[in-house]
LUMSE-67636 format. One record per residue (C-alpha): x, y, z; residue in one letter; residue number from 0. Coordinates in nm, 3 decimals. Layout:
// LUMSE-67636
         u         v         w   r     k
         X         Y         Z   A   NUM
...
This chain:
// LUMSE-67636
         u         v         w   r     k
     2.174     0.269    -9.340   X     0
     2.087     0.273    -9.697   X     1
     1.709     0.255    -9.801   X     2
     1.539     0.125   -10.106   X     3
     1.457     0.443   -10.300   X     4
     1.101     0.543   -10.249   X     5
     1.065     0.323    -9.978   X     6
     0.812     0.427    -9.695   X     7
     1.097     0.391    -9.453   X     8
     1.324     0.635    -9.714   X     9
     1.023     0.845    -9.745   X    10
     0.961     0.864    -9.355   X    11
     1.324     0.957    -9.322   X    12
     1.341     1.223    -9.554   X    13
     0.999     1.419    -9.463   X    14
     0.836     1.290    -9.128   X    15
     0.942     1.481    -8.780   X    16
     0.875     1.237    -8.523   X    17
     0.813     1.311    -8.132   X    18
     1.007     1.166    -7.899   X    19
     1.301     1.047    -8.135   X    20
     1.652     1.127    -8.155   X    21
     1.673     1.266    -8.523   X    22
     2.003     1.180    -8.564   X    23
     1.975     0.797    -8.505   X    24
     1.607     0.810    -8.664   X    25
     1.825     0.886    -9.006   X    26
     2.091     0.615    -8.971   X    27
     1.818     0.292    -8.885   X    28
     1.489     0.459    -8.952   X    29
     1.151     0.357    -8.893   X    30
     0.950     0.041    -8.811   X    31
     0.678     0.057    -9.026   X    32
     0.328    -0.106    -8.861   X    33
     0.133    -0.181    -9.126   X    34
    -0.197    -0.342    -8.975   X    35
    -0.379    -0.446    -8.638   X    36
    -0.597    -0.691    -8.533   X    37
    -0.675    -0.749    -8.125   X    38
    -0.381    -0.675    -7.987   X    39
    -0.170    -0.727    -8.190   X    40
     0.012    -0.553    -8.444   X    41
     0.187    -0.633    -8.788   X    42
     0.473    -0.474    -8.941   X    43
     0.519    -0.400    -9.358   X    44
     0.699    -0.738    -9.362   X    45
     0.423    -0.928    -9.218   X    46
     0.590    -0.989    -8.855   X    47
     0.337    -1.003    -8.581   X    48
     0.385    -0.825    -8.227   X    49
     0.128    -0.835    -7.884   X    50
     0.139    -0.465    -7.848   X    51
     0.223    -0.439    -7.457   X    52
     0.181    -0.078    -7.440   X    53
    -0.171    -0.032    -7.620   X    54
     0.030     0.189    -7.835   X    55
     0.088     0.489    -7.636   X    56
    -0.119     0.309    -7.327   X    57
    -0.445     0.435    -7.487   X    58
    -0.587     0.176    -7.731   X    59
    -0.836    -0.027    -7.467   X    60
    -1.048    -0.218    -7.708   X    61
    -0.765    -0.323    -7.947   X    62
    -0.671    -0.279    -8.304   X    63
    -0.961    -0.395    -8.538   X    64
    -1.321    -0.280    -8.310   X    65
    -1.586    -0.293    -8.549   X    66
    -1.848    -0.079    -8.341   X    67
    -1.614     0.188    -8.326   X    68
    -1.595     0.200    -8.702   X    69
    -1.951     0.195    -8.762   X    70
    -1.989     0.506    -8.510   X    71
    -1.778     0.695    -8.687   X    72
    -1.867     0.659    -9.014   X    73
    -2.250     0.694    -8.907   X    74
    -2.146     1.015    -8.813   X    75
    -1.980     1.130    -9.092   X    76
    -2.287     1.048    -9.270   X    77
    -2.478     1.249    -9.006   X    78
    -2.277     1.580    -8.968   X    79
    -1.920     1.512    -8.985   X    80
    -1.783     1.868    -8.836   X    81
    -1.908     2.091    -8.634   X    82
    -1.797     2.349    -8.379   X    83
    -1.952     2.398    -8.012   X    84
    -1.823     2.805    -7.970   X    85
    -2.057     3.056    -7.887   X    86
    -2.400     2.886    -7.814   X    87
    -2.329     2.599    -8.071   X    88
    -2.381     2.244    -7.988   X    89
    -2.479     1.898    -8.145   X    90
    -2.589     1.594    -7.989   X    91
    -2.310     1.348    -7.978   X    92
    -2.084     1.644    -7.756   X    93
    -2.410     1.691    -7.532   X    94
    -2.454     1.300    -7.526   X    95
    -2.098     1.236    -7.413   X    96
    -2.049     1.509    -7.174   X    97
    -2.412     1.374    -7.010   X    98
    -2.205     1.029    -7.012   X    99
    -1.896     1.168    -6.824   X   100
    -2.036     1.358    -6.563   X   101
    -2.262     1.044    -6.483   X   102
    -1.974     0.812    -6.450   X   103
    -1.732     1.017    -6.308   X   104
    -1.576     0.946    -5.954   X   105
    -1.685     1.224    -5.790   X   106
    -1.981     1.487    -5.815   X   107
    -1.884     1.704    -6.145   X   108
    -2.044     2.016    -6.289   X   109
    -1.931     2.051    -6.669   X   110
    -1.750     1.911    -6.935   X   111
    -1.471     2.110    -7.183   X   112
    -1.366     1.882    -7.451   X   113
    -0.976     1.892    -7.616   X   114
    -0.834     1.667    -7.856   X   115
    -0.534     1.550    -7.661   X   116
    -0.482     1.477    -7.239   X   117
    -0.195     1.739    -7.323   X   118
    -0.487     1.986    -7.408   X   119
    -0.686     1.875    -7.130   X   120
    -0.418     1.975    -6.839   X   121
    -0.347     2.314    -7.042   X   122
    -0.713     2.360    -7.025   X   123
    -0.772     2.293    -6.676   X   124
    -0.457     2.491    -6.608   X   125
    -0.610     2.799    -6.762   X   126
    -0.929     2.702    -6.581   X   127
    -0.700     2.734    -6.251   X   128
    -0.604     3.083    -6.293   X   129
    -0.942     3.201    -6.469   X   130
    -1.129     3.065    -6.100   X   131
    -0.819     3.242    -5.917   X   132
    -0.823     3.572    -6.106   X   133
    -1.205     3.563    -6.072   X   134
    -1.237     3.495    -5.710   X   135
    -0.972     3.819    -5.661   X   136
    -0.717     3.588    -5.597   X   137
    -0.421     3.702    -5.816   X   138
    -0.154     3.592    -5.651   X   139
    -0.255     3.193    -5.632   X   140
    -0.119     3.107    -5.922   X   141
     0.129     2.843    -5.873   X   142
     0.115     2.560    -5.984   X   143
     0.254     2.159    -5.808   X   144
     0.336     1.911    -5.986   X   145
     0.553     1.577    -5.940   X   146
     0.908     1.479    -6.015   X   147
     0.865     1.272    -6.276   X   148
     0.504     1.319    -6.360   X   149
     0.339     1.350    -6.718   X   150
     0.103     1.543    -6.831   X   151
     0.180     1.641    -7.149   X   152
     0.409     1.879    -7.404   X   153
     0.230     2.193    -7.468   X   154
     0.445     2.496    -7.280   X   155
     0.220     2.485    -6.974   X   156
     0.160     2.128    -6.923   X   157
     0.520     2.088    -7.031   X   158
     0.607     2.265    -6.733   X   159
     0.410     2.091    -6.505   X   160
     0.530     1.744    -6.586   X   161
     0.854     1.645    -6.387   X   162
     1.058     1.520    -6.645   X   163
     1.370     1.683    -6.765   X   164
     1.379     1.513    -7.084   X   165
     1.043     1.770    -7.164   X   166
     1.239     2.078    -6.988   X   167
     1.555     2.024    -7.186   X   168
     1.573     2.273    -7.475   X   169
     1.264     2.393    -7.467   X   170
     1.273     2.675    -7.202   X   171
     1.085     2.475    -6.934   X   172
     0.929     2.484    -6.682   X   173
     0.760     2.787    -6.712   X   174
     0.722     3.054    -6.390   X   175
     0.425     2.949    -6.182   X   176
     0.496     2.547    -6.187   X   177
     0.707     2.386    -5.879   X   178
     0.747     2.011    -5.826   X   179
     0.740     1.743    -5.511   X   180
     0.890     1.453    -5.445   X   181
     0.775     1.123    -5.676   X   182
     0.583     0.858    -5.440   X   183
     0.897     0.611    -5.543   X   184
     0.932     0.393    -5.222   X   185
     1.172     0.165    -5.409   X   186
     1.391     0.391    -5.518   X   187
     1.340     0.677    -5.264   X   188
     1.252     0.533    -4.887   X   189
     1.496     0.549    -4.645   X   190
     1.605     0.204    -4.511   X   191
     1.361     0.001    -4.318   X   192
     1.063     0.311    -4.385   X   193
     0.742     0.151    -4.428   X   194
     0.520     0.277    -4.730   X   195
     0.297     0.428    -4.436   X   196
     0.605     0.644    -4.331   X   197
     0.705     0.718    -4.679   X   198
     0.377     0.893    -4.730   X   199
     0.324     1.052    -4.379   X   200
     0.727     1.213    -4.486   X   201
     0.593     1.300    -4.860   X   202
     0.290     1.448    -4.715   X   203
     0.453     1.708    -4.440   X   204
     0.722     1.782    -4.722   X   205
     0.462     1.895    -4.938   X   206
     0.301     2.092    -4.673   X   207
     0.652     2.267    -4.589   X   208
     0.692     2.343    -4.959   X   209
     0.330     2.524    -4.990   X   210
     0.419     2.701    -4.658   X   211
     0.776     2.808    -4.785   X   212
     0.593     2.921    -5.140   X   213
     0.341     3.077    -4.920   X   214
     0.004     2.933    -4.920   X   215
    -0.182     3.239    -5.050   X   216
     0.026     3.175    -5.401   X   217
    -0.015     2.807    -5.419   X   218
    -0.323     2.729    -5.668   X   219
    -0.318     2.397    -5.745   X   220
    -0.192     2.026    -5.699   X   221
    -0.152     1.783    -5.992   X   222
    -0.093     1.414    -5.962   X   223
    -0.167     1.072    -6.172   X   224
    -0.318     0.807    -5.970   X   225
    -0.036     0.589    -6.118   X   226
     0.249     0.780    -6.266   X   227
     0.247     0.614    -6.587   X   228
     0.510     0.774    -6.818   X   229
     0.745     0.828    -6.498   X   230
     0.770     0.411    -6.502   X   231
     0.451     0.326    -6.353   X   232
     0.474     0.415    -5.989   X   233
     0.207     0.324    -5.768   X   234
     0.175     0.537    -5.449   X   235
     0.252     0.420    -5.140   X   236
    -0.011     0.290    -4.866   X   237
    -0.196     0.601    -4.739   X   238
    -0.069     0.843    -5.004   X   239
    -0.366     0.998    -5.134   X   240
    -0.536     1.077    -4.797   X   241
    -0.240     1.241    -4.655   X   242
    -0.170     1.465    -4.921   X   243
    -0.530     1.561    -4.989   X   244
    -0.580     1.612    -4.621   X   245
    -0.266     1.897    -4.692   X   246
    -0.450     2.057    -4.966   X   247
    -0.775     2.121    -4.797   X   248
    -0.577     2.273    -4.500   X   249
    -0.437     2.548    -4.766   X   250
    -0.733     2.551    -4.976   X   251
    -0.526     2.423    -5.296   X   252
    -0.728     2.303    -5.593   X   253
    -0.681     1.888    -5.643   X   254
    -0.647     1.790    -6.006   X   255
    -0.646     1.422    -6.138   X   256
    -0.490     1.329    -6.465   X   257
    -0.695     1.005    -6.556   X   258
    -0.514     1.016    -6.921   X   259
    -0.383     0.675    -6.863   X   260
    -0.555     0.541    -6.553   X   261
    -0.919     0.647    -6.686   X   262
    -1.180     0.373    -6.803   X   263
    -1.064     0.087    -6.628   X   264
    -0.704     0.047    -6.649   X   265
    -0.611     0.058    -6.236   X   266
    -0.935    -0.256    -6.199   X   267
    -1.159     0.049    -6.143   X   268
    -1.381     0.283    -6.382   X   269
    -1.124     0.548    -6.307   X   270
    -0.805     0.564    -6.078   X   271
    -0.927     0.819    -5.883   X   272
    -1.185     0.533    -5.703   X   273
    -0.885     0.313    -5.671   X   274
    -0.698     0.546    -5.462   X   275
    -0.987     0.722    -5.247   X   276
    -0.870     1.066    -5.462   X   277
    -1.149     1.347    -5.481   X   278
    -1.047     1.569    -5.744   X   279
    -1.186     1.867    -5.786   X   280
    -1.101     1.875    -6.155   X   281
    -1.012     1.561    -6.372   X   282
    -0.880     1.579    -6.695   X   283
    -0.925     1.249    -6.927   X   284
    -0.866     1.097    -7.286   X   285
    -0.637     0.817    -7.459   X   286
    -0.900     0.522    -7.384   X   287
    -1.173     0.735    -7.377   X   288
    -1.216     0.683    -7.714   X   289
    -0.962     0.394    -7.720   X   290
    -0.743     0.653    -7.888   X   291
    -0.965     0.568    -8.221   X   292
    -0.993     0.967    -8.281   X   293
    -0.850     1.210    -8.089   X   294
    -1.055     1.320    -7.801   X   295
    -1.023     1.455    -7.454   X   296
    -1.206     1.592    -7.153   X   297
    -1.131     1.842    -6.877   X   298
    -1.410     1.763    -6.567   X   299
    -1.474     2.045    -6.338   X   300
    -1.681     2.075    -5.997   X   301
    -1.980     2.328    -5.906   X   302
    -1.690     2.510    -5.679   X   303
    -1.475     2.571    -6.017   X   304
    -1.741     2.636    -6.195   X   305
    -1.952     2.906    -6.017   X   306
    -1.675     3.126    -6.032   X   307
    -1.547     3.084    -6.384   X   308
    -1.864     3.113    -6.495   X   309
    -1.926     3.451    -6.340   X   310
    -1.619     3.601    -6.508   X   311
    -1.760     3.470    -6.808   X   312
    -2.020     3.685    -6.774   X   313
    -1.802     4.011    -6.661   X   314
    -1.550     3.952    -6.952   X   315
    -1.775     3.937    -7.241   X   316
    -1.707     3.542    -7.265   X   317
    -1.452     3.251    -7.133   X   318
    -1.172     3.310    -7.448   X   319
    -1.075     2.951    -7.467   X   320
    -1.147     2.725    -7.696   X   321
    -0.972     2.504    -7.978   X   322
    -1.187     2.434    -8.351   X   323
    -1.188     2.084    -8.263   X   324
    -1.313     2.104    -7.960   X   325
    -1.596     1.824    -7.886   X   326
    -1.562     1.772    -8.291   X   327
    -1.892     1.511    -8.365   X   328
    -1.750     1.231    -8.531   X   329
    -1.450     1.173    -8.225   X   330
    -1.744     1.211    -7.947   X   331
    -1.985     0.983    -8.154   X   332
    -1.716     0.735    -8.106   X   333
    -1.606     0.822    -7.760   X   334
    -2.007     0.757    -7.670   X   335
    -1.990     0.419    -7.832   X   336
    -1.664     0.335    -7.641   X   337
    -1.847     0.421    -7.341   X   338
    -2.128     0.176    -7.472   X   339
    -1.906    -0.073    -7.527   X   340
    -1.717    -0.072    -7.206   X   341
    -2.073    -0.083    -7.046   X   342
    -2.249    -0.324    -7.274   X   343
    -1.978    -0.612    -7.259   X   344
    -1.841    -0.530    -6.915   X   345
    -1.459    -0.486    -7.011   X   346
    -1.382    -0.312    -6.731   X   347
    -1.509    -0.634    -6.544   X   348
    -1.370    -0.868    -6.750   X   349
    -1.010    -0.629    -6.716   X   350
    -1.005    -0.654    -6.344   X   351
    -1.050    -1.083    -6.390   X   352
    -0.737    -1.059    -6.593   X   353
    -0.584    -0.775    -6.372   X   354
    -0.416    -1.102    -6.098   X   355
    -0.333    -1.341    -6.390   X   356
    -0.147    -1.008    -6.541   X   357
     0.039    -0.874    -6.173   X   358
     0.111    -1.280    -6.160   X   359
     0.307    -1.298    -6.460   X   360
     0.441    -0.984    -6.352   X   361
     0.588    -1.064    -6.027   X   362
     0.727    -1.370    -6.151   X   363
     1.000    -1.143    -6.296   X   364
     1.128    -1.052    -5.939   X   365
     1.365    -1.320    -5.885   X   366
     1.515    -1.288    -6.215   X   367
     1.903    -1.134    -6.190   X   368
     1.831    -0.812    -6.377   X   369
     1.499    -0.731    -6.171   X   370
     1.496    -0.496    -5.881   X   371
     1.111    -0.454    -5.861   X   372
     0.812    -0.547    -6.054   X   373
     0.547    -0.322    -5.954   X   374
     0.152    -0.288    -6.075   X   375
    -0.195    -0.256    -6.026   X   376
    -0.491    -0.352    -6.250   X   377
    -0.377    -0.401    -6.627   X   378
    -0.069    -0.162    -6.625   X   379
     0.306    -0.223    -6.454   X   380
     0.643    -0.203    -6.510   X   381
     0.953    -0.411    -6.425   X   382
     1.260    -0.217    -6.283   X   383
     1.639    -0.393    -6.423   X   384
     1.930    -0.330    -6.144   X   385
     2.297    -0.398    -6.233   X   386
     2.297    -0.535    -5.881   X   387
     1.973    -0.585    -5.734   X   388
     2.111    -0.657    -5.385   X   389
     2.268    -0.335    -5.328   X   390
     2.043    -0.162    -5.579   X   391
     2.304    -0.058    -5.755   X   392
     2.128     0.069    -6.113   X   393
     2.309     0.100    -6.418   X   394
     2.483     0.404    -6.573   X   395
     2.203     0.624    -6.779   X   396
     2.443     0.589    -7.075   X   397
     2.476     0.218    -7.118   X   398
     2.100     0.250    -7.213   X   399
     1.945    -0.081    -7.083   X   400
     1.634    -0.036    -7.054   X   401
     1.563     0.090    -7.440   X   402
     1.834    -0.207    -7.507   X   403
     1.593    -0.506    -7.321   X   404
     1.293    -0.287    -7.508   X   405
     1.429    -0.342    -7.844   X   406
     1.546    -0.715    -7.787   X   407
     1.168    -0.749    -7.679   X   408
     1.023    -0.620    -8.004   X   409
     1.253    -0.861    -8.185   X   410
     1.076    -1.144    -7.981   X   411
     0.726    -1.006    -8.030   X   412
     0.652    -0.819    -7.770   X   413
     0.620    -0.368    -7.802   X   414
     0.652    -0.220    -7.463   X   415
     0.791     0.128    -7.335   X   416
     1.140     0.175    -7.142   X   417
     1.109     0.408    -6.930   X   418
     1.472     0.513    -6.831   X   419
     1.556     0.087    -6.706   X   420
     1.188     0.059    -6.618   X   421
     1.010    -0.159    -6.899   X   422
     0.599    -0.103    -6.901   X   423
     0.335    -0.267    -6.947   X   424
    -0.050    -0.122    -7.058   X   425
    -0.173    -0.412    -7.290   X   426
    -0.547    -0.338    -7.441   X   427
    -0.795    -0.422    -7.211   X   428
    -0.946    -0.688    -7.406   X   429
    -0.616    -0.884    -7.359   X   430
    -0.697    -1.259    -7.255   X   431
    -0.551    -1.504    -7.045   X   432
    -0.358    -1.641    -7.311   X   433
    -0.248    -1.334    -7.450   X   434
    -0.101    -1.246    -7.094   X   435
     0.126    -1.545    -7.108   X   436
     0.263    -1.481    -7.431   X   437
     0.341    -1.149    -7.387   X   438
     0.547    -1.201    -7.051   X   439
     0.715    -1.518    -7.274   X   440
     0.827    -1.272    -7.511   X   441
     0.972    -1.044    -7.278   X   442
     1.143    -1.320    -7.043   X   443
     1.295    -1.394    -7.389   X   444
     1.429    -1.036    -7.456   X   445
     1.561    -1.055    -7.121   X   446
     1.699    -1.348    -7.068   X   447
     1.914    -1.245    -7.396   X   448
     2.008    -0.882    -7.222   X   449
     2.143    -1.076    -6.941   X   450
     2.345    -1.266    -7.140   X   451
     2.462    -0.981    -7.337   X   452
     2.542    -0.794    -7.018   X   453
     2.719    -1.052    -6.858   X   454
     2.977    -1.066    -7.158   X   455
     3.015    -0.773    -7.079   X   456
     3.007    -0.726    -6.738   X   457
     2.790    -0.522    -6.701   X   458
     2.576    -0.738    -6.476   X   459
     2.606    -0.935    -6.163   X   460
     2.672    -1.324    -6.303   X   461
């Protein structure tokens, strides 16, 4: 494609690296350019208007224009506008939000680290895994499970413990130390006529014969989402939770929760952990935590984690971990006021009224010729497309249907995120009624015309 010289899409093309893009392609079509955003929605340079489905990267709770959130900041600045909390330093909006978190957080927590990304958080509490290992005299526990097809995040270390081979691929991942279970997929992955009951009780003693055949004494940790949201929004099965944590205390493995998506109302409860009886014993959060308005996140950790790290603090001369940004003032100011905000005008409450009129409109999709599954809880889902639904036949990886149904979406007004032929859905929190019925018009719209397009070519069942 040819671009209008000094264009922002030439000049995005010629000097902007983007993440998660195939550079090649990026250069022939180039970007879409979102100029503006009000609610939720967004605007393109050209003026079009879009319900942004995903809350950009399913982060951006309060929508794209919250006043409050503004003022925060820029009260801040005014304030003190940097500084650092190493070595004995601290400021008031970092000890104000921490005070927040540890108040509202599912479980009894001890102390707060602050990151800038939910990437940063899991490499921090990942670091905090082996620092409590090494310091109990445990130098051996070190392994690390994660999920096939869990996220949670790009640095090398949580790299490697997300499941997804698009994040292994060419980068020398996984790392030693990080192993992976089965996803809780009992669509795609129970055996005929296995209730979600059974599917778990079989997860569960898998993942016990894994620790046993890694050898309990080296098995540190197990990570999980409440909802895997980047692996297509897979809610666990009935029963899940309970079985696998009862696996973990048997072997005394650490229990991490990554509330990067699910945190701050976004399964119908403050966090996902509540939703799914989980007891972490760390939990690592960001995205709405600040509704993604600066970049913020938080790694949670329990008195048990804590006693011991902080011990080897002592013996080492200091815990050497730490990143310059690290609780900066002006992101928690605004973090707080999110807080305030999801307090003050109940939008977790008001989220979970929408959360039926949302799975509604979601499950309306099932009968449709493409869908295999529509699948949700709260204000997040995703709709699974089958080239034969019956047989649940799927379509070949190459043909590239889901992104395909994604982009026909956009072009009806709707942004969500295709997940291999899973398209999801994580609209702000604020969404209304209304706004729910548009956006699921949009998309029948999109895929009404990718079952056209795929029956000329047959490609789908007609």
């Amino acid at each position: 494609m040819t671009f209008q010289p000094n264009s922002p899409a030439a000049r995005d093309v010629a000097y902007v690296l983007h993440p998660y893009t195939n550079f090649v392609a990026h250069e022939e079509k180039g970007p879409l350019i979102i100029d503006r955003g009000e609610g939720v929605y967004v605007y393109d340079d050209a003026g079009k208007k879009y319900i942004e489905g995903m809350a950009g990267l399913w982060s951006t709770s309060l929508g794209f224009h919250n006043d409050r959130l503004k003022q925060a900041a820029m009260k801040q600045f005014d304030i003190l506008p940097y500084y650092h909390t190493f070595a004995h330093r601290s400021h008031l909006p970092g000890i104000d939000l921490a005070e927040k978190l540890i108040s509202v957080a599912p479980v009894p927590m001890s102390k707060v680290f602050f990151n800038n990304s939910g990437s940063e958080a899991n490499d921090t509490a990942i670091k905090i895994v082996w620092y409590y290992n090494n310091a109990l005299g445990r130098h051996h526990k070190k392994k690390i499970i994660g999920r096939v097809n869990g996220y949670h995040g790009i640095t090398l270390a949580s790299a490697s413990l997300t499941g997804r081979s698009m994040n292994h691929r060419g980068f020398d991942a996984p790392i030693a130390n990080f192993i992976h279970a089965e996803e809780p997929n009992h669509y795609n992955n129970a055996l005929e006529g296995e209730s979600e009951e059974d599917y778990a009780t079989r997860l569960a003693e898998n993942l016990e014969k894994m620790i046993v055949e890694e050898g309990p004494d080296t098995v540190a940790a197990f990570w999980a989402e409440p909802v895997m949201g980047a692996g297509g929004v897979i809610v666990p099965p009935k029963t899940y939770f309970d079985k696998v944590q009862k696996v973990l205390q048997k072997y005394d493995i650490l229990f991490v929760a990554d509330e990067v998506i699910c945190g701050f109302g976004r399964t119908g409860n403050y966090w996902g952990s509540q939703t799914f009886d989980m007891k972490p014993d760390i939990l690592v959060c960001a995205k709405a935590l600040s509704s993604s308005y600066l970049p913020i996140s938080a790694t949670l950790i329990n008195e048990k984690v804590y006693e011991p790290v902080k011990n080897a603090s002592a013996e080492l001369g200091a815990f050497g971990h730490g990143y310059t940004y690290s609780g900066h003032p002006v992101c928690a100011a605004v973090a707080l006021e999110t807080l305030k905000i999801y307090d003050e005008e109940n939008i977790i409450e008001k989220a979970r009224d929408m959360a039926p009129v949302f799975q509604k409109q979601l499950r309306s999709f099932s009968d449709h010729p493409l869908v295999g599954e529509a699948r949700g809880v709260g204000l997040m889902g995703a709709i699974q497309v089958m080239q034969d639904k019956a047989s649940k036949k799927p379509f070949e990886a190459s043909a590239g249907v889901g992104p395909m149904i994604a982009n026909l979406a956009t072009e009806e007004g709707v942004m969500l995120r295709a997940v291999g032929d899973s398209l999801a859905f994580c609209p702000p929190l604020i969404i209304s009624e209304s706004e729910i019925e548009e956006m699921f018009a949009c998309f029948r719209r999109g895929l009404d015309r990718a079952l056209d397009h795929l029956r000329k070519e047959g490609q789908a069942v007609a």
